[in-house]
Steps between C-alpha positions, in 0.01 A plus 500: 500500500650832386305847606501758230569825585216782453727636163295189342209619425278137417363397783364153476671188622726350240628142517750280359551130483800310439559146410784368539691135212497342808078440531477357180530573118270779377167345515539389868655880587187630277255301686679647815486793447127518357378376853732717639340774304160441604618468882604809471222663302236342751720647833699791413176744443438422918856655562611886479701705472474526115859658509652143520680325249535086584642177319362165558761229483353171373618174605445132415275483790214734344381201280453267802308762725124569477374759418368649825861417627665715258249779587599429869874511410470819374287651733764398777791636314322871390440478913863437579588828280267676681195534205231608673171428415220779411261644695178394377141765534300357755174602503 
């Protein structure tokens, strides 16, 4: 995770993903890093700031997990850089 500073002027969350020869040949890193993708499409909007830049690293393991695992996985580790999530309207 990387903080922009406020010269940037975009201000939505951008995220990278990296796959490394040693998961696979490029369909297995592809199929990696499509469910990696959606992971991070289904958490990331839950996080702010928006002035954050982060890369995903995928391993081997990502094919083995569930789904709701991989959400989990993520969720932990945006936690552990200290994501926090967004205040939602009650009313």
């Amino acid at each position: 995770m990387r903080e922009r500073e406020a010269s940037e002027a975009e201000m939505s969350v951008r995220v990278g993903f990296t796959v490394s020869r040693k998961v696979g040949n490029a369909v297995v890193r592809n199929r990696v890093r499509r469910r990696l993708r959606e992971t991070a499409e289904t958490i990331m909007p839950k996080y702010t700031p928006g002035n954050r830049d982060y890369v995903i690293i995928g391993r081997h393991q990502a094919l083995k997990l569930s789904f709701p695992s991989l959400l989990k996985d993520l969720e932990r580790a945006l936690k552990n850089l200290g994501a926090q999530r967004k205040v939602e309207n009650e009313i």
